[in-house]
C-alpha positions in Angstrom: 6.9 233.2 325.5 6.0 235.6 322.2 10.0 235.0 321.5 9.4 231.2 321.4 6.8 231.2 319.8 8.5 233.5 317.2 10.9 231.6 316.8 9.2 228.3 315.9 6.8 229.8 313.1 10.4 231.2 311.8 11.7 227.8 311.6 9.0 226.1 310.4 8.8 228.7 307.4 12.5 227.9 306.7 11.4 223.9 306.7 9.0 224.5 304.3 10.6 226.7 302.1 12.2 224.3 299.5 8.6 223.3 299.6 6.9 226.2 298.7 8.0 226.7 294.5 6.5 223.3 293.8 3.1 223.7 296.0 2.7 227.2 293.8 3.8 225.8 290.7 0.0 224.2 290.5 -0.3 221.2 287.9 -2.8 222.5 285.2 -5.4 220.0 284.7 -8.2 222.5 282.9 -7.5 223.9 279.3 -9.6 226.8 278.6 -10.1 226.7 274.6 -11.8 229.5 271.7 -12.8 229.5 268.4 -10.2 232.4 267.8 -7.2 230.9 269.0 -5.5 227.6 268.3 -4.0 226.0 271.8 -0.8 224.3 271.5 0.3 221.4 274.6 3.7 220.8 274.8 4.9 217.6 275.8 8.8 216.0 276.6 8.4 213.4 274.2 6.4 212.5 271.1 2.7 211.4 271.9 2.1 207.9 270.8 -2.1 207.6 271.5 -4.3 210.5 272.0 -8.0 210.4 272.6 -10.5 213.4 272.2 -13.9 212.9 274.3 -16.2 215.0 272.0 -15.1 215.7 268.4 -18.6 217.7 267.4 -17.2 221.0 269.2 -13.6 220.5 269.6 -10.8 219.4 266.9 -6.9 218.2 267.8 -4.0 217.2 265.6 -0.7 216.1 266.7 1.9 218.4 265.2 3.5 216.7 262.2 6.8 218.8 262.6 6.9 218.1 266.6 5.6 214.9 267.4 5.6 216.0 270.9 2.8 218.5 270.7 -0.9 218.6 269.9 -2.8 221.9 268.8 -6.3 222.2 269.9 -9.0 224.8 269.1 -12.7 224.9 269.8 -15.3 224.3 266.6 -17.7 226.0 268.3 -18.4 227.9 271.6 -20.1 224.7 273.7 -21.1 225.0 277.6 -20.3 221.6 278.7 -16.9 220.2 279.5 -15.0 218.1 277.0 -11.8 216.4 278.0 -8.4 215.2 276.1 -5.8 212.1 277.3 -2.9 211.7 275.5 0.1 208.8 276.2 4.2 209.5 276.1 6.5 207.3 274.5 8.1 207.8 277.4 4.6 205.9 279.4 3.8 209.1 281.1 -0.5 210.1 280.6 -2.0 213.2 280.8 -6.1 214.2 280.9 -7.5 217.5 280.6 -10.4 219.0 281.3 -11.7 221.3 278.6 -14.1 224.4 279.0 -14.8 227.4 276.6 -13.2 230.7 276.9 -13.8 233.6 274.1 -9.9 234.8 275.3 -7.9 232.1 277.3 -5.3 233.3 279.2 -2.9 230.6 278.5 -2.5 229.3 274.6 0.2 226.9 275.4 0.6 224.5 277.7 4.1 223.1 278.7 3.8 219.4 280.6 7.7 219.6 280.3 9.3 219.2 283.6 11.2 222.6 284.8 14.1 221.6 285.6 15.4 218.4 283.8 18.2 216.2 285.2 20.9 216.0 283.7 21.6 212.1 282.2 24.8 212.2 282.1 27.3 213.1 285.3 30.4 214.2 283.0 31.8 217.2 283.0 32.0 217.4 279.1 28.2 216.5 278.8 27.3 218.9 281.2 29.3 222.1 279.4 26.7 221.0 277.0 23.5 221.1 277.9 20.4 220.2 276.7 22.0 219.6 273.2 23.7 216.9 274.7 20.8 215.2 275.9 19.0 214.8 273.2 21.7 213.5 271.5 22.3 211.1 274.3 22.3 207.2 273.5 18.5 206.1 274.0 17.4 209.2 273.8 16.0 208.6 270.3 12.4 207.0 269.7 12.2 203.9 267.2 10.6 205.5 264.3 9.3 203.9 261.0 11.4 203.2 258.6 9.7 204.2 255.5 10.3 204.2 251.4 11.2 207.7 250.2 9.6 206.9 247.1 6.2 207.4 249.0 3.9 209.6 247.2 2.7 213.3 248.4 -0.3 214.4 249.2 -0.4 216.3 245.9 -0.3 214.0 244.0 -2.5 211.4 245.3 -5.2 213.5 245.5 -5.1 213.6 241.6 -5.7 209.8 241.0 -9.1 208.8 239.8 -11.8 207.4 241.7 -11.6 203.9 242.7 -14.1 203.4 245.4 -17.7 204.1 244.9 -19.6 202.5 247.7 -18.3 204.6 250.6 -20.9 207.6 250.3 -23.6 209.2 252.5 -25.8 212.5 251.3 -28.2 214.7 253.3 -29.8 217.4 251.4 -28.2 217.7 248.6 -24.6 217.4 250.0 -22.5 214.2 249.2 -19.6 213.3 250.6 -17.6 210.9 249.0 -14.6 208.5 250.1 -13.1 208.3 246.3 -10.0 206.4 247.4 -8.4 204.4 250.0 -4.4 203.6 249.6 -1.9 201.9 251.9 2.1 201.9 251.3 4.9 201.8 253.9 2.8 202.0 256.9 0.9 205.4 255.6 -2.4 205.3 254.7 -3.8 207.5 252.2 -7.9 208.8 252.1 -9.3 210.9 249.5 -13.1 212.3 250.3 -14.9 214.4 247.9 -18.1 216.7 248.9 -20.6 218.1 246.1 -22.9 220.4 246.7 -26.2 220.8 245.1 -28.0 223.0 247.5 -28.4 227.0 247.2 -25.7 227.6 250.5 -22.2 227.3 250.6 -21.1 224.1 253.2 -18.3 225.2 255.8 -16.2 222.7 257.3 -13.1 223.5 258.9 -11.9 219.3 259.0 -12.9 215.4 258.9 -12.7 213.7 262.0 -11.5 209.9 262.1 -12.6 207.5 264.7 -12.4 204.0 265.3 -15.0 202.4 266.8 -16.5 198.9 267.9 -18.5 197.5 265.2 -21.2 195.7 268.2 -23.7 198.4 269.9 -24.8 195.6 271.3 -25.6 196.8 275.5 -23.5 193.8 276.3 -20.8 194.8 275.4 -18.1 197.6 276.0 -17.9 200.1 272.5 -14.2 201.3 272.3 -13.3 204.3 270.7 -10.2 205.7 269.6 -9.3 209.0 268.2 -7.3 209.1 264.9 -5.5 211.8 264.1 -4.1 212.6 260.6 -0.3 213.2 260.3 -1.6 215.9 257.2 -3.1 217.0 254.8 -3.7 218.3 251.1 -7.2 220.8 250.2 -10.3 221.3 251.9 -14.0 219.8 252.0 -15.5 223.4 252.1 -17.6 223.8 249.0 -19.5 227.1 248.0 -23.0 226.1 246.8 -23.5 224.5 243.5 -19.5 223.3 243.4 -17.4 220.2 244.5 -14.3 220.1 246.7 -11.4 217.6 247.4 -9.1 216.6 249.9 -6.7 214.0 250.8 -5.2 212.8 254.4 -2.2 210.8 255.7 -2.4 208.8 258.4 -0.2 206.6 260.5 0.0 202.9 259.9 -3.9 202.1 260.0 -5.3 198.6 260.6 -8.5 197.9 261.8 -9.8 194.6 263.9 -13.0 192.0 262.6 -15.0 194.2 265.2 -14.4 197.5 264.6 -14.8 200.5 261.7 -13.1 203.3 260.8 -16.1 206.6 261.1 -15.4 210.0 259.5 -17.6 212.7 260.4 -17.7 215.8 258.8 -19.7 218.4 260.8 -20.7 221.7 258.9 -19.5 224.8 261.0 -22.9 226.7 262.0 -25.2 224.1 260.3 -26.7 221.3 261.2 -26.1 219.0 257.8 -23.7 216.2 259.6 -22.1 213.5 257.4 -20.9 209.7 258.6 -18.7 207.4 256.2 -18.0 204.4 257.6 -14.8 202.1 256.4 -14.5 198.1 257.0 -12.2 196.4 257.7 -11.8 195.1 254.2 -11.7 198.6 253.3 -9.3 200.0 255.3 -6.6 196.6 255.7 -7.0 195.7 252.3 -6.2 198.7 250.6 -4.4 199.0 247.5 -1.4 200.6 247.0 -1.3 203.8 245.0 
Protein backbone atom coordinates (compact mmCIF):
# COMPACT_ATOMS: atom_id res chain seq x y z
CA UNK A 1 0.00 0.00 0.00
CA UNK A 2 2.97 2.70 1.17
CA UNK A 3 4.51 1.54 -2.53
CA UNK A 4 1.30 2.71 -4.22
CA UNK A 5 0.96 5.33 -2.72
CA UNK A 6 4.58 6.24 -3.40
CA UNK A 7 4.34 5.89 -6.49
CA UNK A 8 1.44 8.21 -7.31
CA UNK A 9 2.86 11.33 -5.32
CA UNK A 10 6.06 10.41 -7.68
CA UNK A 11 4.04 10.71 -10.69
CA UNK A 12 2.07 13.47 -9.92
CA UNK A 13 5.41 15.53 -9.15
CA UNK A 14 6.68 14.52 -12.60
CA UNK A 15 3.09 15.93 -14.02
CA UNK A 16 3.61 18.98 -12.52
CA UNK A 17 7.03 19.59 -13.14
CA UNK A 18 6.97 21.62 -16.41
CA UNK A 19 4.65 23.40 -14.22
CA UNK A 20 6.56 24.32 -11.42
CA UNK A 21 9.34 27.29 -13.27
CA UNK A 22 6.33 29.33 -14.21
CA UNK A 23 4.26 29.02 -10.72
CA UNK A 24 7.80 30.31 -9.11
CA UNK A 25 8.53 32.73 -11.52
CA UNK A 26 5.82 35.06 -9.59
CA UNK A 27 4.39 38.10 -11.79
CA UNK A 28 5.70 41.29 -9.89
CA UNK A 29 2.79 43.53 -9.42
CA UNK A 30 4.46 45.82 -6.40
CA UNK A 31 7.37 48.16 -7.13
CA UNK A 32 9.11 49.09 -4.04
CA UNK A 33 10.66 52.77 -4.77
CA UNK A 34 13.40 55.39 -2.61
CA UNK A 35 14.43 58.73 -2.82
CA UNK A 36 18.09 57.27 -3.29
CA UNK A 37 17.74 55.21 -6.14
CA UNK A 38 16.14 55.75 -9.62
CA UNK A 39 13.97 52.41 -10.65
CA UNK A 40 14.08 51.56 -14.22
CA UNK A 41 10.83 49.04 -15.82
CA UNK A 42 11.77 47.35 -18.73
CA UNK A 43 9.32 46.74 -21.24
CA UNK A 44 9.28 44.54 -24.92
CA UNK A 45 8.22 47.37 -26.83
CA UNK A 46 8.02 51.15 -26.61
CA UNK A 47 5.30 52.50 -24.15
CA UNK A 48 2.79 54.51 -26.01
CA UNK A 49 0.45 55.98 -22.78
CA UNK A 50 1.57 55.92 -19.28
CA UNK A 51 -0.34 57.23 -16.33
CA UNK A 52 1.09 58.12 -12.78
CA UNK A 53 -1.68 58.02 -9.83
CA UNK A 54 0.06 60.52 -7.54
CA UNK A 55 2.69 62.99 -8.94
CA UNK A 56 3.22 65.03 -5.43
CA UNK A 57 5.57 62.07 -4.08
CA UNK A 58 6.52 60.12 -7.01
CA UNK A 59 8.08 61.31 -10.52
CA UNK A 60 8.39 58.96 -14.06
CA UNK A 61 9.82 59.69 -17.42
CA UNK A 62 9.86 57.47 -20.30
CA UNK A 63 13.41 56.94 -21.38
CA UNK A 64 14.13 59.08 -24.48
CA UNK A 65 17.04 56.70 -25.70
CA UNK A 66 14.67 53.46 -25.03
CA UNK A 67 11.23 54.15 -25.65
CA UNK A 68 10.52 50.88 -24.08
CA UNK A 69 11.42 51.80 -20.56
CA UNK A 70 10.29 54.24 -17.79
CA UNK A 71 12.57 55.38 -14.81
CA UNK A 72 10.79 56.01 -11.63
CA UNK A 73 12.08 57.38 -8.26
CA UNK A 74 10.24 58.54 -5.14
CA UNK A 75 10.13 62.60 -4.43
CA UNK A 76 9.69 61.96 -1.07
CA UNK A 77 9.42 59.01 1.46
CA UNK A 78 5.25 58.72 1.53
CA UNK A 79 3.29 55.88 3.53
CA UNK A 80 0.43 55.41 1.27
CA UNK A 81 0.45 53.35 -1.95
CA UNK A 82 0.71 55.04 -5.23
CA UNK A 83 0.31 53.06 -8.43
CA UNK A 84 1.65 53.31 -12.32
CA UNK A 85 -0.24 51.78 -15.79
CA UNK A 86 1.49 51.99 -18.70
CA UNK A 87 0.16 50.71 -22.48
CA UNK A 88 2.52 48.65 -25.21
CA UNK A 89 2.52 49.45 -28.71
CA UNK A 90 2.22 46.06 -28.87
CA UNK A 91 -1.59 46.53 -26.69
CA UNK A 92 -0.19 44.68 -23.79
CA UNK A 93 -1.03 46.96 -20.07
CA UNK A 94 0.70 46.76 -17.09
CA UNK A 95 -0.28 48.37 -13.32
CA UNK A 96 1.77 48.55 -10.41
CA UNK A 97 1.39 48.99 -7.16
CA UNK A 98 3.89 51.45 -5.56
CA UNK A 99 5.15 51.49 -1.87
CA UNK A 100 8.31 53.15 -0.21
CA UNK A 101 11.47 51.42 0.54
CA UNK A 102 14.67 53.36 1.88
CA UNK A 103 16.74 50.19 -0.13
CA UNK A 104 14.59 48.24 -2.67
CA UNK A 105 15.82 45.06 -3.41
CA UNK A 106 14.92 45.15 -6.99
CA UNK A 107 15.89 48.53 -9.10
CA UNK A 108 14.80 47.17 -12.38
CA UNK A 109 12.02 45.59 -13.43
CA UNK A 110 11.94 43.37 -16.69
CA UNK A 111 8.09 42.75 -18.04
CA UNK A 112 10.02 41.09 -21.01
CA UNK A 113 8.94 37.60 -21.53
CA UNK A 114 11.86 34.95 -20.70
CA UNK A 115 11.89 33.06 -23.35
CA UNK A 116 10.78 34.75 -26.67
CA UNK A 117 9.57 32.77 -29.67
CA UNK A 118 11.29 32.74 -32.33
CA UNK A 119 9.15 34.61 -35.46
CA UNK A 120 10.70 33.06 -37.93
CA UNK A 121 11.00 29.01 -38.45
CA UNK A 122 14.20 29.26 -40.82
CA UNK A 123 17.14 27.84 -40.16
CA UNK A 124 19.13 31.06 -41.30
CA UNK A 125 16.98 33.31 -39.04
CA UNK A 126 17.38 31.20 -36.22
CA UNK A 127 21.53 31.00 -36.45
CA UNK A 128 20.74 34.53 -35.73
CA UNK A 129 18.99 35.20 -32.97
CA UNK A 130 17.54 37.99 -31.40
CA UNK A 131 19.32 40.30 -33.96
CA UNK A 132 17.22 38.84 -36.43
CA UNK A 133 14.15 39.61 -34.80
CA UNK A 134 14.30 42.78 -34.41
CA UNK A 135 15.15 43.25 -37.71
CA UNK A 136 12.24 41.21 -38.78
CA UNK A 137 9.58 42.74 -41.22
CA UNK A 138 6.80 44.37 -38.82
CA UNK A 139 8.91 44.38 -36.23
CA UNK A 140 9.44 48.16 -36.44
CA UNK A 141 6.85 50.74 -34.79
CA UNK A 142 5.49 53.68 -37.11
CA UNK A 143 7.45 56.55 -35.79
CA UNK A 144 7.08 60.32 -36.55
CA UNK A 145 8.56 61.50 -39.27
CA UNK A 146 9.94 64.69 -38.24
CA UNK A 147 12.08 67.94 -39.91
CA UNK A 148 15.77 67.73 -38.89
CA UNK A 149 15.82 71.29 -38.94
CA UNK A 150 13.98 71.20 -35.49
CA UNK A 151 15.47 73.28 -32.99
CA UNK A 152 17.34 72.02 -29.61
CA UNK A 153 16.55 72.50 -26.42
CA UNK A 154 19.47 74.91 -26.17
CA UNK A 155 18.58 77.01 -28.13
CA UNK A 156 15.10 77.48 -27.55
CA UNK A 157 15.47 78.18 -24.26
CA UNK A 158 17.36 81.36 -25.27
CA UNK A 159 14.37 83.06 -27.14
CA UNK A 160 12.68 85.93 -25.53
CA UNK A 161 9.61 85.99 -23.65
CA UNK A 162 6.50 85.84 -25.61
CA UNK A 163 3.80 84.79 -23.21
CA UNK A 164 3.10 86.84 -20.14
CA UNK A 165 -0.21 85.71 -18.86
CA UNK A 166 0.60 82.15 -17.82
CA UNK A 167 2.01 82.92 -14.20
CA UNK A 168 1.17 82.01 -10.62
CA UNK A 169 3.34 83.32 -7.39
CA UNK A 170 3.15 82.29 -3.68
CA UNK A 171 5.38 83.99 -1.38
CA UNK A 172 7.62 85.56 -3.22
CA UNK A 173 8.26 82.77 -5.78
CA UNK A 174 7.03 83.13 -9.42
CA UNK A 175 6.89 80.76 -11.84
CA UNK A 176 6.61 81.74 -15.15
CA UNK A 177 5.46 79.87 -18.53
CA UNK A 178 7.65 82.45 -20.92
CA UNK A 179 7.05 80.46 -24.07
CA UNK A 180 4.91 77.96 -25.70
CA UNK A 181 6.22 76.59 -29.37
CA UNK A 182 4.86 73.85 -31.70
CA UNK A 183 6.87 72.46 -34.88
CA UNK A 184 6.83 68.96 -36.36
CA UNK A 185 4.74 67.36 -33.81
CA UNK A 186 7.12 68.55 -30.79
CA UNK A 187 6.08 70.93 -28.49
CA UNK A 188 8.36 73.16 -26.86
CA UNK A 189 7.61 74.90 -23.02
CA UNK A 190 9.88 77.31 -21.40
CA UNK A 191 9.00 78.15 -17.55
CA UNK A 192 11.02 80.51 -15.56
CA UNK A 193 10.96 80.72 -11.54
CA UNK A 194 12.33 83.97 -9.58
CA UNK A 195 12.80 83.99 -6.24
CA UNK A 196 12.52 86.89 -3.92
CA UNK A 197 12.33 85.18 -0.68
CA UNK A 198 15.46 84.64 1.86
CA UNK A 199 15.64 80.49 1.08
CA UNK A 200 16.77 78.79 -1.81
CA UNK A 201 13.61 76.80 -3.75
CA UNK A 202 14.45 73.02 -4.58
CA UNK A 203 12.73 71.31 -7.20
CA UNK A 204 13.92 68.27 -8.64
CA UNK A 205 11.15 68.59 -11.98
CA UNK A 206 7.66 70.06 -13.50
CA UNK A 207 4.94 67.71 -13.75
CA UNK A 208 2.49 67.92 -16.87
CA UNK A 209 -1.00 66.78 -16.63
CA UNK A 210 -3.95 67.01 -18.66
CA UNK A 211 -7.02 67.34 -17.16
CA UNK A 212 -10.90 67.87 -17.71
CA UNK A 213 -11.57 71.45 -17.74
CA UNK A 214 -15.57 70.68 -15.86
CA UNK A 215 -15.26 69.75 -11.91
CA UNK A 216 -18.54 69.75 -12.23
CA UNK A 217 -19.88 66.29 -9.79
CA UNK A 218 -21.66 65.30 -12.87
CA UNK A 219 -19.32 64.53 -14.67
CA UNK A 220 -16.27 62.10 -14.97
CA UNK A 221 -12.63 64.43 -14.69
CA UNK A 222 -9.98 62.55 -16.84
CA UNK A 223 -6.54 62.78 -16.33
CA UNK A 224 -3.65 61.95 -18.22
CA UNK A 225 -0.01 61.93 -17.35
CA UNK A 226 2.38 63.71 -19.73
CA UNK A 227 5.60 62.92 -19.80
CA UNK A 228 8.41 65.05 -21.38
CA UNK A 229 10.63 63.35 -24.12
CA UNK A 230 13.63 66.04 -22.33
CA UNK A 231 14.94 68.51 -21.19
CA UNK A 232 17.37 71.58 -21.02
CA UNK A 233 18.25 73.52 -17.14
CA UNK A 234 16.56 73.36 -14.07
CA UNK A 235 13.79 75.43 -12.00
CA UNK A 236 15.92 75.23 -8.71
CA UNK A 237 16.72 78.74 -7.75
CA UNK A 238 18.95 79.71 -4.64
CA UNK A 239 17.28 82.67 -2.90
CA UNK A 240 17.30 86.08 -4.38
CA UNK A 241 18.02 84.53 -8.11
CA UNK A 242 16.04 83.33 -11.22
CA UNK A 243 16.29 79.97 -13.09
CA UNK A 244 15.25 78.55 -16.57
CA UNK A 245 14.28 75.56 -18.19
CA UNK A 246 12.86 74.22 -21.29
CA UNK A 247 10.88 70.79 -22.16
CA UNK A 248 10.02 68.74 -25.25
CA UNK A 249 7.14 66.97 -25.53
CA UNK A 250 5.44 64.66 -27.91
CA UNK A 251 2.89 65.94 -30.34
CA UNK A 252 0.54 67.89 -27.81
CA UNK A 253 -3.08 68.78 -28.53
CA UNK A 254 -5.55 69.51 -26.16
CA UNK A 255 -9.62 69.08 -26.43
CA UNK A 256 -12.44 72.32 -25.84
CA UNK A 257 -12.71 70.54 -22.27
CA UNK A 258 -9.56 70.08 -21.01
CA UNK A 259 -6.15 72.02 -19.82
CA UNK A 260 -2.76 71.27 -19.73
CA UNK A 261 -1.57 71.65 -15.46
CA UNK A 262 2.11 71.98 -14.49
CA UNK A 263 2.88 71.60 -11.00
CA UNK A 264 5.98 72.28 -9.59
CA UNK A 265 6.27 70.99 -5.96
CA UNK A 266 9.26 72.29 -3.91
CA UNK A 267 11.24 69.20 -2.44
CA UNK A 268 10.90 69.63 1.57
CA UNK A 269 8.66 72.70 1.36
CA UNK A 270 5.39 73.29 1.13
CA UNK A 271 5.38 76.46 -1.55
CA UNK A 272 3.38 74.44 -4.53
CA UNK A 273 2.95 76.12 -7.89
CA UNK A 274 -0.06 75.43 -10.68
CA UNK A 275 0.09 76.92 -14.37
CA UNK A 276 -2.56 76.11 -16.18
CA UNK A 277 -2.46 76.08 -20.31
CA UNK A 278 -5.75 76.36 -22.71
CA UNK A 279 -6.40 75.04 -25.28
CA UNK A 280 -5.68 78.10 -27.31
CA UNK A 281 -2.47 78.10 -25.66
CA UNK A 282 -1.31 74.92 -26.14
CA UNK A 283 -3.00 74.11 -30.08
CA UNK A 284 -2.35 77.32 -31.18
CA UNK A 285 1.16 77.75 -30.52
CA UNK A 286 3.56 79.44 -32.63
CA UNK A 287 6.28 78.01 -34.14
CA UNK A 288 9.79 78.97 -32.92
Amino acid sequence: MNRLIIGVITAGIALLSPILPSMAQEKIDTIYLSTLYTTHIVFATEVTYADLSNTQVITAKIVEQNKNMIAIKAREAFTTTASITALESNGSIHTFILKYLEHPKNLIIDTRPQNPVQESETPAVKGKGSQARSSAPGGKNVSIVRKSDAPELKEVIEYEQSLYHISKKTQKVTVTCENIFAYSDITYITLSLTNKSGVSYEVSDANFIIESRSRSKRKVVTEKNVFPKNRYGSLSTPAGESSKICYSLEKLSLASDQVLKIYVYEQGGQRNLVLTLSPSDVNLAKMP
